[in-house]
C-alpha positions as CSV (number, residue, x, y, z in Angstrom):
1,X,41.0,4.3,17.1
2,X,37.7,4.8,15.6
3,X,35.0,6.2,17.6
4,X,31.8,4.0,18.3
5,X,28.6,5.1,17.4
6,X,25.9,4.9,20.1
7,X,23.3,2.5,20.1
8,X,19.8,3.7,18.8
9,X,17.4,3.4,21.1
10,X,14.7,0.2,20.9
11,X,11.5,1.1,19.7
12,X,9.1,1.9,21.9
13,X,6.6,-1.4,21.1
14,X,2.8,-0.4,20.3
15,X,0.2,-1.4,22.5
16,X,-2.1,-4.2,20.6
17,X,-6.0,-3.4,20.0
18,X,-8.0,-6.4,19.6
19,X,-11.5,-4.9,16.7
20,X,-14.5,-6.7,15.7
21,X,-15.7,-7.7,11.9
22,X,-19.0,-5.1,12.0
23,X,-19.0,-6.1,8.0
24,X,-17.8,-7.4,4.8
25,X,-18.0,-6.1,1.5
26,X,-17.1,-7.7,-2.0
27,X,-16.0,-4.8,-4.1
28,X,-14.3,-7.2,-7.2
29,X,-14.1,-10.4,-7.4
30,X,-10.6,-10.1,-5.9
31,X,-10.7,-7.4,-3.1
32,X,-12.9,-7.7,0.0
33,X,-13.5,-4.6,2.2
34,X,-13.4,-5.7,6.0
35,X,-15.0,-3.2,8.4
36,X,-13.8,-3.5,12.0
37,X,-14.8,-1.2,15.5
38,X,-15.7,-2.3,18.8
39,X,-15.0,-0.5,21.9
40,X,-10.8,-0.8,21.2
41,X,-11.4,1.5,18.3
42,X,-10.7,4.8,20.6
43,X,-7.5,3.5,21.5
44,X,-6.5,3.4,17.5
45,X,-4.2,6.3,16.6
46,X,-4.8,7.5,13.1
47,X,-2.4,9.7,11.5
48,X,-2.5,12.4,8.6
49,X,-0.4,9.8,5.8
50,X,-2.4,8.5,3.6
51,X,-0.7,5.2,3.3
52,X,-0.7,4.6,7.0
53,X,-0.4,1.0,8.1
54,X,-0.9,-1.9,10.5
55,X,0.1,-4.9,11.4
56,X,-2.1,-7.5,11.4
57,X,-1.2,-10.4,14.1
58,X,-3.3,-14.1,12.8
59,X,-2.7,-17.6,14.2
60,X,-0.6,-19.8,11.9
61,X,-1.0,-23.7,13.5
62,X,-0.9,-21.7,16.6
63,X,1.9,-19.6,15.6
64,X,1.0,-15.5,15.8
65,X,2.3,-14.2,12.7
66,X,1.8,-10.6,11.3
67,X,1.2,-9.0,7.7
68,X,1.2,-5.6,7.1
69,X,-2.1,-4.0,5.7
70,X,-2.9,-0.6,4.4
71,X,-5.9,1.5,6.3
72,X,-8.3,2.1,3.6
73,X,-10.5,4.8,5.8
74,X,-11.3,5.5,9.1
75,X,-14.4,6.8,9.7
76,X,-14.7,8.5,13.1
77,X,-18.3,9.1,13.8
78,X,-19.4,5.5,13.2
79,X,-16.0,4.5,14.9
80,X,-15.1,1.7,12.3
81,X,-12.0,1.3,9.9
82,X,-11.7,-0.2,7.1
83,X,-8.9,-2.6,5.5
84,X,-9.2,-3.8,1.9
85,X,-8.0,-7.5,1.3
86,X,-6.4,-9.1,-1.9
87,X,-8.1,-12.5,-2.2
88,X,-6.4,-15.6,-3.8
89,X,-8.6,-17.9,-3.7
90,X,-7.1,-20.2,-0.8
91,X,-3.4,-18.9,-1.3
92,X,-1.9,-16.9,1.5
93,X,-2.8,-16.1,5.4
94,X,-4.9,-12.9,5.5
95,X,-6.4,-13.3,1.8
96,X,-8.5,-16.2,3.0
97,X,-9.1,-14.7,6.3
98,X,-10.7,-11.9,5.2
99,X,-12.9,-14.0,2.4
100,X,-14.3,-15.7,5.6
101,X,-14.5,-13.2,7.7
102,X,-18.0,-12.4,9.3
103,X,-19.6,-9.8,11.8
104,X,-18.5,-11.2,15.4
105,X,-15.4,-12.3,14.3
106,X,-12.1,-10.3,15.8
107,X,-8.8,-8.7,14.6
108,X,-5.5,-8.3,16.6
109,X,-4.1,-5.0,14.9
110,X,-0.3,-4.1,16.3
111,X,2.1,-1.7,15.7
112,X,1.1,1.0,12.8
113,X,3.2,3.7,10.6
114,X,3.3,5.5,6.9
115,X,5.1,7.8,5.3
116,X,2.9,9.3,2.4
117,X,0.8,12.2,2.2
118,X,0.2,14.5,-0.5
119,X,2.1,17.3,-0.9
120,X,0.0,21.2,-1.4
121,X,3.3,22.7,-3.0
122,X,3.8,19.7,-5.9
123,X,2.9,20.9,-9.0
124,X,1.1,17.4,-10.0
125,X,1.2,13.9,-8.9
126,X,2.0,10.7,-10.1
127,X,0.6,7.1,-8.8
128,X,2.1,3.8,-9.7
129,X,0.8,0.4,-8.1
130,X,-0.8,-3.0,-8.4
131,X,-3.5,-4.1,-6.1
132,X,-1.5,-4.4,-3.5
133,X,-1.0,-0.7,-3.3
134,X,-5.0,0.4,-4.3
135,X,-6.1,1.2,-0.8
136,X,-3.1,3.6,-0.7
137,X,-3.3,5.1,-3.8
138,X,-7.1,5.5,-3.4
139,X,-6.9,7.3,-0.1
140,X,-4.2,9.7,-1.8
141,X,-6.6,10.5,-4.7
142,X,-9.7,11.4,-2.0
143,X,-7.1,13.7,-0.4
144,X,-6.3,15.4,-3.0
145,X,-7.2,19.1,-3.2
146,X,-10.1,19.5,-6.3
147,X,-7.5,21.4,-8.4
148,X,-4.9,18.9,-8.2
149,X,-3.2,17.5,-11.6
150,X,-1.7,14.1,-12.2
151,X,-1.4,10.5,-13.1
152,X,-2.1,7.3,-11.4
153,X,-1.3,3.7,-12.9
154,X,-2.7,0.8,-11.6
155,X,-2.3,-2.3,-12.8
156,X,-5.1,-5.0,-12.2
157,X,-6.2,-8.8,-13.5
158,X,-9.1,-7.7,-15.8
159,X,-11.8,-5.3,-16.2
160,X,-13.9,-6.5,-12.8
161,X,-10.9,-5.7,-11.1
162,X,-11.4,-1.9,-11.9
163,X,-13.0,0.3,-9.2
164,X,-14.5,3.2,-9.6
165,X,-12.0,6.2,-7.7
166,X,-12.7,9.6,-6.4
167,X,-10.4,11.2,-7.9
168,X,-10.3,15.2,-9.1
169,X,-10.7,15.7,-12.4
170,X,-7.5,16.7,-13.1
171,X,-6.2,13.7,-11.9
172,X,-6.7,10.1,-15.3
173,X,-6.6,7.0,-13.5
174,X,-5.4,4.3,-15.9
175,X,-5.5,0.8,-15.7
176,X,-3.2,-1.7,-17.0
177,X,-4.6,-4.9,-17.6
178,X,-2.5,-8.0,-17.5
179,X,-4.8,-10.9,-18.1
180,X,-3.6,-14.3,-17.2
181,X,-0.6,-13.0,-16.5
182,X,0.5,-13.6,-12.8
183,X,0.3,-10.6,-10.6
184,X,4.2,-9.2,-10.2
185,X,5.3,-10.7,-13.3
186,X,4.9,-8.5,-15.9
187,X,6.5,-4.9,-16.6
188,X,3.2,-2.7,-17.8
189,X,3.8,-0.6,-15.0
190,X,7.2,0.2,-16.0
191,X,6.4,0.6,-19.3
192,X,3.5,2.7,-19.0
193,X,5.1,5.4,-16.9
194,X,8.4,5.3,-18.6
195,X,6.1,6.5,-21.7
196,X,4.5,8.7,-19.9
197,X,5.5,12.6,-21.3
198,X,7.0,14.6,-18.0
199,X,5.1,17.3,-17.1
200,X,6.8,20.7,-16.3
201,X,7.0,21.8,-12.5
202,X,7.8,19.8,-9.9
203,X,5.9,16.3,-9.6
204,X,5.3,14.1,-6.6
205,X,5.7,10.1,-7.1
206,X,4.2,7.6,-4.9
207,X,4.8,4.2,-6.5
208,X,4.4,1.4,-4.2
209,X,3.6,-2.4,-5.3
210,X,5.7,-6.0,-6.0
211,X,9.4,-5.6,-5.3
212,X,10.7,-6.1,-8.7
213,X,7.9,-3.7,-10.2
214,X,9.3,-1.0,-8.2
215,X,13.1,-1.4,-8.8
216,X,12.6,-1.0,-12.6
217,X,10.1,2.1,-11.6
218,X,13.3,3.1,-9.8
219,X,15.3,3.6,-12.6
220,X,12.5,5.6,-14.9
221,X,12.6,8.0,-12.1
222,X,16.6,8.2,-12.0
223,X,16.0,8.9,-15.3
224,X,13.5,11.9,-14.8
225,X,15.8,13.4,-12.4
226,X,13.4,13.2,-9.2
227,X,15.0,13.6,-5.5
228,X,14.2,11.6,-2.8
229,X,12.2,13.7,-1.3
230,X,9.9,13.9,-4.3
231,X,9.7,10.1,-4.3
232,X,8.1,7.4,-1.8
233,X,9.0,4.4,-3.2
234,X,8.7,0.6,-1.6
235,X,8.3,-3.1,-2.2
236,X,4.9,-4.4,-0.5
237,X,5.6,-7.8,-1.9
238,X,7.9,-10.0,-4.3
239,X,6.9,-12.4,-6.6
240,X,7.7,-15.9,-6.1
241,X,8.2,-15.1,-2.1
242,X,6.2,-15.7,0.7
243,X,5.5,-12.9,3.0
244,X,7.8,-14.4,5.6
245,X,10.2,-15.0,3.2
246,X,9.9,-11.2,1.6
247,X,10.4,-9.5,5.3
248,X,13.5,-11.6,5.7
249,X,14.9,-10.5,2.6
250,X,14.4,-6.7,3.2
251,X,17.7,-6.9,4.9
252,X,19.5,-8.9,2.0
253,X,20.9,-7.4,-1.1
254,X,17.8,-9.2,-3.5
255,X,15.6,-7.3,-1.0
256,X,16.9,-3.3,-1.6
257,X,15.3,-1.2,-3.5
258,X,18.2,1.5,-4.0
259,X,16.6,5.4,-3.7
260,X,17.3,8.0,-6.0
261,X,20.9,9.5,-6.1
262,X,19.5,13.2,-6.9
């Protein structure tokens, strides 16, 4: 007879914080920066990982419904945060939203997580990501110490979708313009860092982006050798897929991204 295993214990649920739009900012014509504070902004735990999330909670026909959205920056003394916003024109939830928001206007933010900060003992750093995963990769690039060496790929529409990073000088941020092409349906980022000559000593990888993006990333970083624990690597979205429909398949085999065997 086979033992049982216990029962992990339920997650502890976090406490809801309801902010207030202090401003809007346009910085392409397809990202809008959303400042929010209020008097819930002390009760907003922030921690050291530089892709550190939330989950946003917005009315749908009077359904709550949640998306998950990377915290661009906090800034403490003016008690605000700040969440950048992919905008669609009228497709999506919290795309449109965001286009509309205005100061007044408030923000149900729940539960919140990450995984990613820089590590002082990697030799250099590579970034791979579409816009999806800009706020994080830009948050990991101000983090950076100023002698820090590296990569980052992001792939973008066209040249008004570039932003201007802080990055270290050590540290070439290169985008990869698609064009018309629809965002998650091409392979530049693939491409690009499978070209990309390995650098000697021991590299840190945080590529992050559309779901099928990141499984053929997967396999150019079998290929290099990395371990898991030199890797964060995860799906923010799928093409073709709602975000509903993208969540739900997370537990589904068309949903795994497989990690690294090393």
């Amino acid at each position: 007879m086979s033992a049982v295993a216990p029962a992990r214990p339920a997650r502890r649920a976090q406490p809801q914080i309801t902010l207030t739009v202090q401003r809007t900012e346009w910085l392409t014509p397809h990202l809008v920066r959303v400042v929010l504070g209020g008097d819930a902004f002390d009760a907003f735990t922030r921690t050291q990982m530089t892709d550190q999330y939330v989950k946003l909670v917005f009315d749908d026909a009077g359904e709550p419904v949640t998306r998950t959205y990377t915290i661009r920056s906090v800034d403490e003394q003016a008690r605000t945060l700040s969440i950048d916003f992919v905008v669609h024109g009228d497709s999506g939830l919290a795309g449109p939203w965001a286009a509309a928001a205005r100061p007044g206007d408030t923000l149900v933010l729940g539960g919140s997580g990450g995984g990613y900060a820089p590590d002082a003992t990697a030799d250099w750093r590579l970034f791979a990501g579409d816009e999806s995963a800009l706020p994080a990769i830009a948050a990991a690039l101000e983090a950076l110490p100023a002698t820090a060496q590296g990569v980052a790929f992001i792939e973008a529409h066209t040249e008004s979708d570039m932003l201007q990073l802080n990055a270290p000088v050590g540290v070439e941020v290169r985008w990869l313009l698609r064009g018309e092409a629809d965002a998650g349906s091409t392979t530049l980022l693939a491409e690009a860092v499978d070209a990309e000559p390995w650098r000697e000593g021991t590299a840190q990888v945080f590529a992050h982006g559309e779901r099928g993006a990141m499984k053929l990333l997967r396999a150019v970083f079998a290929a290099r050798g990395l371990s898991r624990q030199q890797l964060s690597l995860s799906g923010y979205w799928a093409f073709g897929r709602t975000e509903d429909r993208f969540q739900a398949e997370k537990r589904e085999p068309i949903g795994i991204i497989e990690p690294v065997s090393n």
